[in-house]
N, CA, C and O atoms as CSV, one atom per row, in Angstrom:
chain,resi,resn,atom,element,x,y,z
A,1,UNK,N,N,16.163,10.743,-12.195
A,1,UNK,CA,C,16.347,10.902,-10.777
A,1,UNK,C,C,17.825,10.822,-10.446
A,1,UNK,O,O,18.417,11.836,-10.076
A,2,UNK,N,N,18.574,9.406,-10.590
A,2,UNK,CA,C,19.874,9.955,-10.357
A,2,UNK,C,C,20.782,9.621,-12.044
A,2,UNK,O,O,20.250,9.198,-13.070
A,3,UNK,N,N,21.595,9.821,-11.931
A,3,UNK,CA,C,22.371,10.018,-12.946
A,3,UNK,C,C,23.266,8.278,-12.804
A,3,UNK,O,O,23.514,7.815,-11.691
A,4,UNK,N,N,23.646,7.512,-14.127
A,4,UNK,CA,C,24.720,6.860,-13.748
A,4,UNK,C,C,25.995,6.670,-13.100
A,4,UNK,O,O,26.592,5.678,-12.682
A,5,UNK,N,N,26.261,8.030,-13.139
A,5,UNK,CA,C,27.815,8.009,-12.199
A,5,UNK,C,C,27.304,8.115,-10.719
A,5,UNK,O,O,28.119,7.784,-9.857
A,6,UNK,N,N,25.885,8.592,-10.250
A,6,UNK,CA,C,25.397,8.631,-9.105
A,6,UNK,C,C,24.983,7.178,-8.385
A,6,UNK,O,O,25.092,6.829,-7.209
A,7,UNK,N,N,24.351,6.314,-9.813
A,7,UNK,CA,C,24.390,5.334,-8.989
A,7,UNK,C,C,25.977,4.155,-9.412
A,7,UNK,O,O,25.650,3.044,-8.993
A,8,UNK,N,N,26.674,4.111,-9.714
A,8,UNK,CA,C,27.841,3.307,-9.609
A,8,UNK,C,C,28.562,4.332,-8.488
A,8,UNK,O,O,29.566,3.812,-8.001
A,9,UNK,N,N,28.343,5.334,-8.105
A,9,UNK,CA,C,29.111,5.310,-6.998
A,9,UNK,C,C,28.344,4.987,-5.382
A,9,UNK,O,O,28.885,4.943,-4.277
A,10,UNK,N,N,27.061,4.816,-5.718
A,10,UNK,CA,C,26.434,3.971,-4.980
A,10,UNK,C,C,26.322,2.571,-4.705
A,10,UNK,O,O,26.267,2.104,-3.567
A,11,UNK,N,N,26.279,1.709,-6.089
A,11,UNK,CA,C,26.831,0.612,-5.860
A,11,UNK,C,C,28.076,0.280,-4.889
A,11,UNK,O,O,27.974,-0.462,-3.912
A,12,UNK,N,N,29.409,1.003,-5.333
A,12,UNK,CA,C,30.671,1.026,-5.039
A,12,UNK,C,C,30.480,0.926,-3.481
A,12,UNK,O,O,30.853,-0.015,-2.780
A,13,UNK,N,N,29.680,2.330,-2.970
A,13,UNK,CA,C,29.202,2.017,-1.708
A,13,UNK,C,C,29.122,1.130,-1.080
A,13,UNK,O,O,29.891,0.787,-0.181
A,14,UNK,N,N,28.310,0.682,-1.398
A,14,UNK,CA,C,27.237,-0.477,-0.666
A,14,UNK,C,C,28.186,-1.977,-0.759
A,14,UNK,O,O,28.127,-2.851,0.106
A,15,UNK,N,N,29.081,-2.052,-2.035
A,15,UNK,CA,C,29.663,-2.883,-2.017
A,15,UNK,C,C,31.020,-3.214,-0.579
A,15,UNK,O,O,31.322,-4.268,-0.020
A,16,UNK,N,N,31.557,-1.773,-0.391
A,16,UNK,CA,C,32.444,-1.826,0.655
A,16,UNK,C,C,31.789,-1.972,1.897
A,16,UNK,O,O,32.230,-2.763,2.731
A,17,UNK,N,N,30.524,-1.115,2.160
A,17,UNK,CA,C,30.579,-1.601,3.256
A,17,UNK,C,C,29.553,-3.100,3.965
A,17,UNK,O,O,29.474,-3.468,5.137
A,18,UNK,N,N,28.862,-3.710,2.662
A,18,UNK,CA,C,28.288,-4.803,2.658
A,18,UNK,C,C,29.513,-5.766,2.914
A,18,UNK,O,O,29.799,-6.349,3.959
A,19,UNK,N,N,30.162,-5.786,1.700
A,19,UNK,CA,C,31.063,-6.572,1.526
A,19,UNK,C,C,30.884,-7.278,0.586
A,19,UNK,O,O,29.692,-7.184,0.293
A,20,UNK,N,N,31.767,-8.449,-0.569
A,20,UNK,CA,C,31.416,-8.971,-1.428
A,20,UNK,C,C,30.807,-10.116,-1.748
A,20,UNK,O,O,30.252,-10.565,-2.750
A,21,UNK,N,N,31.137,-10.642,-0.207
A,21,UNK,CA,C,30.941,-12.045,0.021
A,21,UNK,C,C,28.983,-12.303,0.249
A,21,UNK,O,O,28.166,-13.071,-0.257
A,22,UNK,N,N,28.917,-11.237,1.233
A,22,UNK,CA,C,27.275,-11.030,1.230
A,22,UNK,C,C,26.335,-10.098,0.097
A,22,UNK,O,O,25.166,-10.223,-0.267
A,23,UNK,N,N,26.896,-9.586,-0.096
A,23,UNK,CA,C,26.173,-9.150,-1.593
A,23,UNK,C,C,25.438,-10.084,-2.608
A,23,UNK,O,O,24.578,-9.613,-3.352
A,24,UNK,N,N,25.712,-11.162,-2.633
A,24,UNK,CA,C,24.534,-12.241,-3.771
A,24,UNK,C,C,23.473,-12.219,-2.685
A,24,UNK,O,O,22.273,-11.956,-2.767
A,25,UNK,N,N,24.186,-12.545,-1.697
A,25,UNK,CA,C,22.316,-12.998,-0.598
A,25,UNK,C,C,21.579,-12.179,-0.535
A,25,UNK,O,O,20.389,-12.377,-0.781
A,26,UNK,N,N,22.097,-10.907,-0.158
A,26,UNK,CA,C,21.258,-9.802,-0.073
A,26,UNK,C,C,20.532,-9.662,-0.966
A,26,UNK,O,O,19.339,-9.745,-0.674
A,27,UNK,N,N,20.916,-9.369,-2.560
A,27,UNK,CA,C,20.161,-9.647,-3.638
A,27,UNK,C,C,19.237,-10.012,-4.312
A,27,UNK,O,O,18.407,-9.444,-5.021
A,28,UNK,N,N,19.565,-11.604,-3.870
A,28,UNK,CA,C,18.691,-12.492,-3.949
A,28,UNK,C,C,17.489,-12.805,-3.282
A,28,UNK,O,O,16.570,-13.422,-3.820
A,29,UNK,N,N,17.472,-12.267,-1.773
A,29,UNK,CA,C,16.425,-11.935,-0.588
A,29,UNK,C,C,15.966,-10.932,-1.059
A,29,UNK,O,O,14.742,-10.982,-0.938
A,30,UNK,N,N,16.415,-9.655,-1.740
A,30,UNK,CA,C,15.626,-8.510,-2.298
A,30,UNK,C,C,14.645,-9.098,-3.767
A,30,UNK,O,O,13.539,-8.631,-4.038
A,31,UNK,N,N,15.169,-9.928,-4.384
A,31,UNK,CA,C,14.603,-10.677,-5.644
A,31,UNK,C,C,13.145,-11.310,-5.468
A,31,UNK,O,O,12.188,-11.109,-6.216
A,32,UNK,N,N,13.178,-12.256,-4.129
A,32,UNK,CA,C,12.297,-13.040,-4.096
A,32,UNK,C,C,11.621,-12.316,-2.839
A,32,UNK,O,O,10.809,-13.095,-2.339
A,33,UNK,N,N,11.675,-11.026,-2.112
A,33,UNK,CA,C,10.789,-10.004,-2.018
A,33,UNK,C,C,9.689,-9.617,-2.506
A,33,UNK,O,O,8.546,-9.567,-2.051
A,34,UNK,N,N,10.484,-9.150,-4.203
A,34,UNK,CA,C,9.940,-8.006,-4.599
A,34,UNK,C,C,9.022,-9.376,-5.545
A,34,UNK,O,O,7.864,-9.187,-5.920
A,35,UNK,N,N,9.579,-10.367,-5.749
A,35,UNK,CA,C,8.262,-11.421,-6.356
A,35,UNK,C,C,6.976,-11.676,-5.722
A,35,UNK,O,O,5.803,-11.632,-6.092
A,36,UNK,N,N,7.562,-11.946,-4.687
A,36,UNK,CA,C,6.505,-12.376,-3.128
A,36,UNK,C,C,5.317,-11.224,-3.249
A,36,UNK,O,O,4.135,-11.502,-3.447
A,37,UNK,N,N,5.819,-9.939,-3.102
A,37,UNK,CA,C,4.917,-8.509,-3.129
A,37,UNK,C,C,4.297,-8.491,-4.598
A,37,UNK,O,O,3.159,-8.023,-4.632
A,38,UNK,N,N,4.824,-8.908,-5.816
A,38,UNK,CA,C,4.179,-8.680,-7.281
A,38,UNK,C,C,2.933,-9.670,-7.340
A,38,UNK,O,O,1.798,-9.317,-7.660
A,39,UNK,N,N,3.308,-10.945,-6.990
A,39,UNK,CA,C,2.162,-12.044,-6.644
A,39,UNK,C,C,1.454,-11.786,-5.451
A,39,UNK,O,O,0.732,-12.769,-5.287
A,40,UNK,N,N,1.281,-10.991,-4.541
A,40,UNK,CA,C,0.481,-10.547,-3.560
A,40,UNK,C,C,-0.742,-9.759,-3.824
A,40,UNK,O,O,-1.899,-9.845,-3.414
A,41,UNK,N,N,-0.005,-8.806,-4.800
A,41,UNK,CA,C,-0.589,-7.583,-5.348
A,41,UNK,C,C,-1.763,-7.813,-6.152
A,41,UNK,O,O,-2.886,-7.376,-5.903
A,42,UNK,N,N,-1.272,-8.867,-7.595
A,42,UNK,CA,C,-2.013,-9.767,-8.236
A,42,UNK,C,C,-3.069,-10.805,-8.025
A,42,UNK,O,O,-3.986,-11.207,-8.740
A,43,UNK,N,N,-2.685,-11.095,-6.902
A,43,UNK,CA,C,-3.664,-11.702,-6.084
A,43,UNK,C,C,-4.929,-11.808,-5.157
A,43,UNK,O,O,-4.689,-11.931,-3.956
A,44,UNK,N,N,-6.165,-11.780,-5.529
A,44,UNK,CA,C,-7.342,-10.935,-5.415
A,44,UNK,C,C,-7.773,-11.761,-3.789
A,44,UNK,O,O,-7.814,-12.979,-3.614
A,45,UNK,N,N,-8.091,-10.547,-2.617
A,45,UNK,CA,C,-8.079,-10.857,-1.588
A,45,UNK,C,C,-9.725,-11.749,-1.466
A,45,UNK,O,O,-10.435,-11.734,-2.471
A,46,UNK,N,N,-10.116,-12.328,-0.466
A,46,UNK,CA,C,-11.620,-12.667,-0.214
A,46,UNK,C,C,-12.261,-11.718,-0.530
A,46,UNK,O,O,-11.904,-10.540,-0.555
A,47,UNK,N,N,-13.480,-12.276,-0.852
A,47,UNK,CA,C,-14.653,-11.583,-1.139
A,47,UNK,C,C,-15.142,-10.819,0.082
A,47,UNK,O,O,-14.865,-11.352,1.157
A,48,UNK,N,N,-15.917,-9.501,0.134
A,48,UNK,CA,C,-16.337,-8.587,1.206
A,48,UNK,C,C,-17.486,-9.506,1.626
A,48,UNK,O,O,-18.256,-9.993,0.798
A,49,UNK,N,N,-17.583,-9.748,3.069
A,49,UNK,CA,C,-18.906,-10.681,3.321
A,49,UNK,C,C,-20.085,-9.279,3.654
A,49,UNK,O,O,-19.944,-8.279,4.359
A,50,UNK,N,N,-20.926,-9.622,3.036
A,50,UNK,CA,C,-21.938,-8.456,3.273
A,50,UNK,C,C,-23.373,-9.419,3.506
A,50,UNK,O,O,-23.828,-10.319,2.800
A,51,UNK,N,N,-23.920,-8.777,4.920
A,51,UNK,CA,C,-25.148,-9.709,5.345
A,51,UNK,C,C,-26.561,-8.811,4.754
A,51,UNK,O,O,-26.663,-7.604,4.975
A,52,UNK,N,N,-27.412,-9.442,4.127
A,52,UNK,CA,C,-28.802,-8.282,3.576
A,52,UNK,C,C,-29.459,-8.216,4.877
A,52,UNK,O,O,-30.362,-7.403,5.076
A,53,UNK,N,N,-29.118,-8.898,5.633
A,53,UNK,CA,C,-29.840,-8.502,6.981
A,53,UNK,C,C,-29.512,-7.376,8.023
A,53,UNK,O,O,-30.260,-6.992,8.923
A,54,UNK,N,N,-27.903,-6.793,7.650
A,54,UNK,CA,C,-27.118,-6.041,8.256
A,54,UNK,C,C,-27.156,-4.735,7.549
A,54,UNK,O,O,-26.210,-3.971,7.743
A,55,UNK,N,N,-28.132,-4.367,6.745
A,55,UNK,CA,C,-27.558,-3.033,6.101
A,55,UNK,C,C,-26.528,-1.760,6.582
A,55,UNK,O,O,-26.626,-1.171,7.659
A,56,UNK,N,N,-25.840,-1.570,5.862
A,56,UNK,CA,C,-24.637,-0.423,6.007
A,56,UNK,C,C,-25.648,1.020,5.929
A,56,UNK,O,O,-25.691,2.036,6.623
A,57,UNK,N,N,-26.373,0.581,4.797
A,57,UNK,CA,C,-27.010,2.170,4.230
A,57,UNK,C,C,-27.893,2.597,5.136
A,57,UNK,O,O,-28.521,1.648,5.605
A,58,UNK,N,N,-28.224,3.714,5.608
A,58,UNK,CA,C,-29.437,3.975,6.103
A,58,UNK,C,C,-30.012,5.312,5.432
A,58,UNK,O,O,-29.585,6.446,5.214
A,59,UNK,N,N,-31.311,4.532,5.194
A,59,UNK,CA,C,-32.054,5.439,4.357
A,59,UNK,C,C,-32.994,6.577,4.844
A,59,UNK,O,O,-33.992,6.203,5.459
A,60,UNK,N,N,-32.844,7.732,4.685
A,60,UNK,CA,C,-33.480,9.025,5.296
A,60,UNK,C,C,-34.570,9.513,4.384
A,60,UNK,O,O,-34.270,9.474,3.190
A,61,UNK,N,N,-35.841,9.991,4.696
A,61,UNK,CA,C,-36.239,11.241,3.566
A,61,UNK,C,C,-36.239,12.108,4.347
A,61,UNK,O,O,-36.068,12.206,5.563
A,62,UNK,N,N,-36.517,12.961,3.275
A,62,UNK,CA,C,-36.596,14.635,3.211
A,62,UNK,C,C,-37.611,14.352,5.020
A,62,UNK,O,O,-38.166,13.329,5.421
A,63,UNK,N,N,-37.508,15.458,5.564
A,63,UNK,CA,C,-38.238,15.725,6.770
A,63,UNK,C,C,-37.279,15.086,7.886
A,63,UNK,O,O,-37.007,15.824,8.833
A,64,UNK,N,N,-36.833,14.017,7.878
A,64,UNK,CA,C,-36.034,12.652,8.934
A,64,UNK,C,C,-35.481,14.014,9.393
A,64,UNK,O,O,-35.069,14.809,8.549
A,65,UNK,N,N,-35.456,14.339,10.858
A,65,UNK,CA,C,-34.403,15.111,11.682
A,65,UNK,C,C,-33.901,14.223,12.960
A,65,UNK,O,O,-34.468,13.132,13.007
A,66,UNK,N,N,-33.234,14.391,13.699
A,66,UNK,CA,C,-32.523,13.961,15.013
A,66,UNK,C,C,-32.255,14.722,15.578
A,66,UNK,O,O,-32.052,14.431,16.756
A,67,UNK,N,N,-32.018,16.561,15.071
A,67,UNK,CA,C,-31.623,17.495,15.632
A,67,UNK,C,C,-32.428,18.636,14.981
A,67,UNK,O,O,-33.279,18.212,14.198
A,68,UNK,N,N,-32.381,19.849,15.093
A,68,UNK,CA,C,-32.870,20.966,14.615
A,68,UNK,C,C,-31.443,21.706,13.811
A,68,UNK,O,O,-30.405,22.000,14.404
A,69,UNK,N,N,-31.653,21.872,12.608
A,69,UNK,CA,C,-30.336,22.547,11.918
A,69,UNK,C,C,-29.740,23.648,12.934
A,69,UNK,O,O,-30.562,23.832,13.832
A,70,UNK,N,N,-28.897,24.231,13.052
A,70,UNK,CA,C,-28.053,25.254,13.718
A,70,UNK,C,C,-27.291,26.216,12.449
A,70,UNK,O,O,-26.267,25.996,11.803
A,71,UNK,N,N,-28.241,27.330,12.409
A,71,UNK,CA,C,-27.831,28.802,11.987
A,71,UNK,C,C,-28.957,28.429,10.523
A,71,UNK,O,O,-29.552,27.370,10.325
A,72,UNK,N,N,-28.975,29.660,9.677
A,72,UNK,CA,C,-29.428,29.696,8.619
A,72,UNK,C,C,-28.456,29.157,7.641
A,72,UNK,O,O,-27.316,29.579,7.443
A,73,UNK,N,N,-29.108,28.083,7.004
A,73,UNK,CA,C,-28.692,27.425,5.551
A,73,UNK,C,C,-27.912,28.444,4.293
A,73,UNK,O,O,-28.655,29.268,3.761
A,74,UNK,N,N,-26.733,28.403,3.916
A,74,UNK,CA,C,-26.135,29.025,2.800
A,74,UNK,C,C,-26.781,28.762,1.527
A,74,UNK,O,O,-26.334,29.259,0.494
């Protein structure tokens, strides 16, 4: 994607107009980011609460209409 001389002159960038003095913090706030998001990721959310009394599915047969089809079937 980019080439080394593409990114050291990006660094170089970022260094002038960051500055040198704030450059570790920034860093370091990007560091414990991108940890924060890796252990998030890894981290398996609650279980789906699903009630057997609530079914999602609803079950049809053959014949079940609500409407009359519209046009002839392909």
């Amino acid at each position: 994607m980019f080439g080394l001389s593409e990114l050291a002159i990006l660094l170089l960038v970022v260094i002038v107009v960051l500055g040198v003095k704030r450059l570790p913090g920034l860093v370091r706030s990007a560091g414990r980011a991108s940890r924060i998001l890796k252990s998030e990721a890894r981290t398996p959310g609650p279980a789906p609460v699903t009630d057997p009394a609530d079914p999602k599915l609803i079950k049809a047969r053959p014949g079940d209409w609500t409407r009359e089809p519209e046009g002839p079937a392909a």
